[in-house]
C-alpha positions as CSV (number, residue, x, y, z in Angstrom):
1,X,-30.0,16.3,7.6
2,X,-30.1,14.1,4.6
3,X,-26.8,12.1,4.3
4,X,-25.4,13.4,7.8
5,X,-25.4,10.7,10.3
6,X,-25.2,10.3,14.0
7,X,-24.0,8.0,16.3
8,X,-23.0,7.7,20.0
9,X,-19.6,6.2,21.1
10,X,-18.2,5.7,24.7
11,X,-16.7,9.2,24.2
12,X,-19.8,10.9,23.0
13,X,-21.9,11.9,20.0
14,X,-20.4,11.9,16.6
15,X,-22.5,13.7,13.4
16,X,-20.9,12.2,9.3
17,X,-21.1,13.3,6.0
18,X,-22.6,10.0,5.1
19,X,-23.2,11.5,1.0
20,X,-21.5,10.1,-1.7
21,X,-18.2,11.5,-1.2
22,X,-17.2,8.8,1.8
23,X,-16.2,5.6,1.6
24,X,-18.8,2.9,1.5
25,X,-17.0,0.7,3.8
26,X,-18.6,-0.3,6.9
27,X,-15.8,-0.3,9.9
28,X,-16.1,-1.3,13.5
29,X,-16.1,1.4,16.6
30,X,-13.4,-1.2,18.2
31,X,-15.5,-1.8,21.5
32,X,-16.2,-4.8,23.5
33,X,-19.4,-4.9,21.9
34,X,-18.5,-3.5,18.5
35,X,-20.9,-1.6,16.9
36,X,-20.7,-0.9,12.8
37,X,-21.0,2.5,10.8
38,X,-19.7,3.5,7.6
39,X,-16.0,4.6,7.5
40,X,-15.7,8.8,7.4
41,X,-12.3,9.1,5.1
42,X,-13.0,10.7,1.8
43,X,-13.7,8.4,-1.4
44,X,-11.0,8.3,-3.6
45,X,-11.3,5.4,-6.1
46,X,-14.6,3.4,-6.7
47,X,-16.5,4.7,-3.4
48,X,-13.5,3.6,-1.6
49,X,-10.9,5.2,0.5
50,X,-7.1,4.7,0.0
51,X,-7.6,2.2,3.1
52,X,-10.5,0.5,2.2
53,X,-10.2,-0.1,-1.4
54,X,-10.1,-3.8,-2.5
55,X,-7.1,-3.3,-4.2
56,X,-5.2,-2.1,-1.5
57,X,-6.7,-4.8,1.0
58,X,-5.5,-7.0,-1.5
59,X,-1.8,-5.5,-1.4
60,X,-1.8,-5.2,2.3
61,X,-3.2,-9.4,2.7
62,X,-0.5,-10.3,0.6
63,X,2.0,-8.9,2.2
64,X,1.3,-9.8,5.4
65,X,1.2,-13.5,4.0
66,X,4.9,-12.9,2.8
67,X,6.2,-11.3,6.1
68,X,4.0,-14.4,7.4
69,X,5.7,-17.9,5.0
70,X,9.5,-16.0,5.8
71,X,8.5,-15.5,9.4
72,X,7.4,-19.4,9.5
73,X,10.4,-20.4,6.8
74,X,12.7,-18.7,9.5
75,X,11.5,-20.9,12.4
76,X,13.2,-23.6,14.5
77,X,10.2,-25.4,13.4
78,X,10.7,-26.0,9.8
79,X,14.2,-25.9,10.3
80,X,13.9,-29.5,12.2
81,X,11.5,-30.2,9.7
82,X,13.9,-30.0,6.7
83,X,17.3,-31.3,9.0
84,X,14.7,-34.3,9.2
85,X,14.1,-34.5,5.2
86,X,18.0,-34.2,4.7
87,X,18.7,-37.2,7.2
88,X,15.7,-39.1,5.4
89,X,17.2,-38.6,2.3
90,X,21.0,-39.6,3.5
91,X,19.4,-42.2,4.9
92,X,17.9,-43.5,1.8
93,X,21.2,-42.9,-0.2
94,X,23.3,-45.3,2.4
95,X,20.9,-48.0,2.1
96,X,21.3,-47.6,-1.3
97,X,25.2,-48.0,-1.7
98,X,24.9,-50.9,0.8
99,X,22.7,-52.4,-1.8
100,X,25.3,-52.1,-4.3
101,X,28.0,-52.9,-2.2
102,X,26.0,-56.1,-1.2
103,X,25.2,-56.8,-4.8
104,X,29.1,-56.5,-6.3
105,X,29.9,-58.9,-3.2
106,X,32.5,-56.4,-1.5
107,X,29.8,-56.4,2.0
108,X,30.6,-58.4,5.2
């Protein structure tokens, strides 16, 4: 049975075409204690399938990094965090004018 392989899952005995058309990536069975075998979707680009191909990892990471900075731009948090900037800055421009006001003589 050269490049069929076998292995046993909670829900029985499984028999892959482990040749050269299958993806070479290794993937989890998703148990409790995960055990690894090699994914069983046809290879379509560079050994790879659709799913596993570095290029499309890549597109799928960066993606989920944009959905991730909106998500986290969107929050109360760094909404507080840039009210707090803005006051910091008014702040700074107030002590400022007072400065200037002091300074021309026209203060208290």
């Amino acid at each position: 049975m050269k490049g069929i392989r076998k292995f046993e899952t909670g829900m029985g005995v499984f028999l892959v075409n482990q040749g050269d058309s299958r993806c070479k990536e290794d993937v989890s069975d998703g148990g409790r204690w995960p055990h690894f075998h090699r994914c069983s979707r046809r290879a379509v680009k560079d050994g790879y399938c659709r799913q596993h191909h570095p290029d499309a990892v890549a597109a799928r990471q960066y993606a989920a990094g944009e959905r991730y900075r909106e998500k986290w731009d969107n929050s109360p948090q760094m909404k507080l965090v840039r009210a707090n900037e803005r006051i910091a800055e008014l702040e700074r421009q107030i002590a400022e004018l007072e400065a200037k006001n002091a300074e021309k003589g026209g203060g208290e």
